[in-house]
N, C-alpha and C positions, 0 to 999 in steps of 0.2 A: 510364051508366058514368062512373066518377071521370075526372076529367083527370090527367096524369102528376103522381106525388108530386115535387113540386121546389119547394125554399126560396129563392128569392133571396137573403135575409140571409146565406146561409152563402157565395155565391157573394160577395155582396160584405163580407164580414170575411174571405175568403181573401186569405193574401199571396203564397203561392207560383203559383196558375194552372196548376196541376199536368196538367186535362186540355186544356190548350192548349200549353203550354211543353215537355211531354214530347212531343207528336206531331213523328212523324217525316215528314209531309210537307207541313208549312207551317209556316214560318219567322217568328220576330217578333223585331223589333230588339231587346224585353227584355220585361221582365215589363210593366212600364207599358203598354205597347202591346200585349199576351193580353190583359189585365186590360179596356181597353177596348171591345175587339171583343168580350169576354164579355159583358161588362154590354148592348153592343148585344143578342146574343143575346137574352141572359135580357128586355130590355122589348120583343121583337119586332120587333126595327129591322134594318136590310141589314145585313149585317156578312160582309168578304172571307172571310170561315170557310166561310160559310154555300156559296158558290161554290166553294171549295178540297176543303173537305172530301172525304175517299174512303171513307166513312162505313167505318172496317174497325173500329170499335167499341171502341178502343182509350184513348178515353179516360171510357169509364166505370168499364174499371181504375183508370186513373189516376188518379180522384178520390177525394183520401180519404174521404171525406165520406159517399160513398154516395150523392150528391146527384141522381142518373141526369142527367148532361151531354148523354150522347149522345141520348136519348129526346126532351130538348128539342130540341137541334139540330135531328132530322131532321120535329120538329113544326113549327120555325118553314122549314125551308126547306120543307115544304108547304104551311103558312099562304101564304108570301110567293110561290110556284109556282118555285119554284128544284129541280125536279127535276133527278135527277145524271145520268139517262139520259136519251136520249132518248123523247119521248113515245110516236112508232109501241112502243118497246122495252118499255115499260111499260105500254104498253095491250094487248099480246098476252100478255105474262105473264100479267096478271092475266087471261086469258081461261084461257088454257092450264092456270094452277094453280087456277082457281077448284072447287069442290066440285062433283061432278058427277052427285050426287045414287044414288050407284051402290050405295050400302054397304048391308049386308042385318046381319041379327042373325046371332049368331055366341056360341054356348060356349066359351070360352075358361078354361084351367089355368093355376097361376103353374108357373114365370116367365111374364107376357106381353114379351112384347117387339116395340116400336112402332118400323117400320121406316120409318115419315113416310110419302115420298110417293116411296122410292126403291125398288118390287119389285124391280129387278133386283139388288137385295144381298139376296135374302130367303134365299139360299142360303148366306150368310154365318153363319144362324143353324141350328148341325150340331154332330154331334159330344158328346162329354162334359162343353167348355164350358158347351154351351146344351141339355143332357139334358131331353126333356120340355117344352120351352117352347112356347108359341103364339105366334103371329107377326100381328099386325095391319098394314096398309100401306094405302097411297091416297090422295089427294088430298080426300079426305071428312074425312082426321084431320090433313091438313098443316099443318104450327104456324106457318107465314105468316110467320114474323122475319123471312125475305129481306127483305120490303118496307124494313124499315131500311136496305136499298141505295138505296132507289128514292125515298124520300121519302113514300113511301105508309101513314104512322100510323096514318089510316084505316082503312084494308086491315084491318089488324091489329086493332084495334076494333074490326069489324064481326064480322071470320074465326073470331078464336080462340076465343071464349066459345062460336060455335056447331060449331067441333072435340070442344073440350070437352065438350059435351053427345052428340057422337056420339061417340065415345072410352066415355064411361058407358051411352048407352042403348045400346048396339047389343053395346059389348062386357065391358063391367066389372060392370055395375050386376049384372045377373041373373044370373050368374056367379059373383058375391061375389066378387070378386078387387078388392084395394084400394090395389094396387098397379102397376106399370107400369115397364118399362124402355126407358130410351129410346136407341136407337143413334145414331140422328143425336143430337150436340152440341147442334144449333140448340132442339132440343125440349127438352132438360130448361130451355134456357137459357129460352125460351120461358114454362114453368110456374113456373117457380122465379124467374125477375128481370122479364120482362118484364109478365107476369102480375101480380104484388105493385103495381108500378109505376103499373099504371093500376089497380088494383081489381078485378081481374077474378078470380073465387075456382078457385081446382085443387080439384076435391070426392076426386081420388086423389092416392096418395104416388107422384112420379115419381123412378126410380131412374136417375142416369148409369149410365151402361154402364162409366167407369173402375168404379165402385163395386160395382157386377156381378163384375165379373170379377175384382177386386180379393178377393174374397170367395169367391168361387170358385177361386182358384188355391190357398187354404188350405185348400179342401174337396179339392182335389187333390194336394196337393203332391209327392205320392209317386208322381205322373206324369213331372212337371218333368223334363228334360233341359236344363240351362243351353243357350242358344245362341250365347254367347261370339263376340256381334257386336258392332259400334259403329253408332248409328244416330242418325239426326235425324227431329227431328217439325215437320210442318209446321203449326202452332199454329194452328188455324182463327180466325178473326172473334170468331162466338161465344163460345168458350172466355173472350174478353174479361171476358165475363158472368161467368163464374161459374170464377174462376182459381182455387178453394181443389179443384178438381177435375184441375187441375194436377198438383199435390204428388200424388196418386193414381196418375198415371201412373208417377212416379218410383217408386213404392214396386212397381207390377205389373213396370215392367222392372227392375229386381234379384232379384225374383221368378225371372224366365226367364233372367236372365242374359244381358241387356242394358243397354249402356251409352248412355245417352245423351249424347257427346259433346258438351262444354260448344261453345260456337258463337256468333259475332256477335249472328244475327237468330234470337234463342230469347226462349221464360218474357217476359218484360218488352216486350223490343226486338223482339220477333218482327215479322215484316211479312208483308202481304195476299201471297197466293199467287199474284196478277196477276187473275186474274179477275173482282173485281170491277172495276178500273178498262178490262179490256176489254170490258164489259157499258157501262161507261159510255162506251165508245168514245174511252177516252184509253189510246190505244195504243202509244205513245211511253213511258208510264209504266210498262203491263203488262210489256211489254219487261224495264225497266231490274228491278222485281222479279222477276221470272222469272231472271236471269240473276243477281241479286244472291244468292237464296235457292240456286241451282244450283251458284251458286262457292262457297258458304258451305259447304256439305253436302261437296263435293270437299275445301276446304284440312282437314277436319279429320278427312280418310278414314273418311265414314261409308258403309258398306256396304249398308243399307236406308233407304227414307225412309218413315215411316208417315205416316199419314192416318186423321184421325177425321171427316173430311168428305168426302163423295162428290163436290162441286163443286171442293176443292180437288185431290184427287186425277187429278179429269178435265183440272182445267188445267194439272195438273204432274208426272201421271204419263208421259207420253212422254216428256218432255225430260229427266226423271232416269232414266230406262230408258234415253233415248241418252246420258249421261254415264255410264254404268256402275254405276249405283247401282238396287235393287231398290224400285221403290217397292208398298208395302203396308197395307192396315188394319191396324190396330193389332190386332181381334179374331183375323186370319188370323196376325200374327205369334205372338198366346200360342197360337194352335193348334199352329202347328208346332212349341212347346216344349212340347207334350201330347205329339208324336208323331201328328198327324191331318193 
């Protein structure tokens, strides 16, 4: 397998430092001083990033470049053993989420729609939405990105290529279905960035779920009941990856008649939902975004909070249900502008 596509040259003829200097939770006296710690980076040497970091993926947006920043990051803080969890945390995970060898053959019709490694949403997929679709889930097909919490690249080298191939032999290949829709975020990010990045080949076309539904609400339209709410989204991690699937969402909530009120910590400035720095057992931090994202969604009277990640929603679905705010999937919000 290739090593991550990464230029040094480009890192060093940048003047701005865009994915160090934009991050919002480590501070640099100015550019001279990103620019430094970067170039540590990039020749594999300690660098206070490296420790700071709350890997929430945010500056692989930021690079114009395309140059995958974050990808190296979290290679050199494994190279160097600068894991952001603790070890017991990240040795049970990787037992817990590893493949468990459980997955049988299976005919499957399009839509397929890949629910990871979350059954308990598998009931999410209903309705004239999702008419007709097959539903694939489990731990046999889990796209393993977490690991970019954990420092674990590895993980992800070893895991994904052989998802992939259970993904095809068990359900696509014989099937004839050449396609795939991904509910969880982290998956298409998975196929579509992470994927390209190391060399790793997607043999199917993997569909967002904005994209999906996107598409579907015009096969529908004549359903549609505007729901004439105002609402905040809580911008997963992932999304980082592949932000041109952003603008998607804007066009499904106009669609239903949903505003997404403009808001602090949104699209660019968004921040972690707390949960990954309470995995990393910096809890003092998870706190201060929990609360930050909580006040943000109240000052600008949004009425629902959506979620296109099931980790985010677990961390921050009670405490915006105790602020008075409905927190929701995004797929369950276009439903109830179906009427379902």
């Amino acid at each position: 397998m290739e090593e991550i596509k990464f230029d040094p040259e480009i890192c060093n003829q940048c003047e701005t430092v865009d994915c160090l200097m934009k991050c919002q939770y480590i501070d640099f006296a100015d550019v001279a001083e990103a620019k430094t710690e970067k170039l540590k980076i990039n020749a594999g040497e300690h660098s206070r990033v490296l420790d700071e970091c709350l890997t929430c993926y945010a500056c692989q947006e930021y690079c114009p470049y395309d140059n995958n920043p974050f990808y190296l990051l979290v290679e050199r803080q494994e190279q160097l053993g600068l894991l952001p969890a603790p070890t017991p945390i990240v040795t049970e995970q990787l037992k817990m989420m590893g493949p468990k060898g459980r997955i049988q053959n299976e005919a499957v019709s399009p839509p397929v729609v890949n629910m990871c490694a979350f059954p308990m949403l598998t009931g999410c997929v209903r309705g004239k939405l999702f008419e007709g679709a097959s539903v694939i889930v489990g731990t046999d097909i889990f796209c393993n990105i977490m690991w970019l919490h954990f420092a674990k690249n590895s993980t992800i080298k070893e895991r994904v290529p052989q998802m992939i191939d259970n993904i095809m032999n068990y359900y696509l290949k014989d099937s004839g279905v050449e396609e795939m829709i991904c509910f969880h975020d982290e998956c298409y990010g998975t196929y579509t960035s992470v994927a390209p990045a190391y060399g790793i080949e997607v043999p199917f076309k993997p569909v967002h779920l904005f994209d999906y539904i996107n598409h579907r609400l015009d096969e529908l339209a004549d359903l549609i009941t505007p729901l004439n709410v105002k609402i905040a989204y809580q911008r997963p991690c992932s999304n980082r990856l592949i932000p041109q699937t952003d603008l998607v969402l804007d066009e499904i909530l106009k669609k239903i008649g949903a505003e997404r009120v403009p808001r602090t910590y949104d699209r660019e400035t968004a921040l972690c939902c707390g949960g990954v720095p309470r995995a990393h057992q910096r809890d003092n931090l998870a706190d201060e975004l929990v609360e930050k994202n909580i006040n943000d969604m109240l000052d600008v009277g949004a009425t629902y909070c959506i979620f296109n990640c099931p980790f985010c929603m677990a961390t921050l679905g009670q405490e915006v249900a105790e602020n008075g705010i409905m927190p929701i999937l995004i797929s369950d919000l276009v439903q109830m502008a179906l009427g379902e």
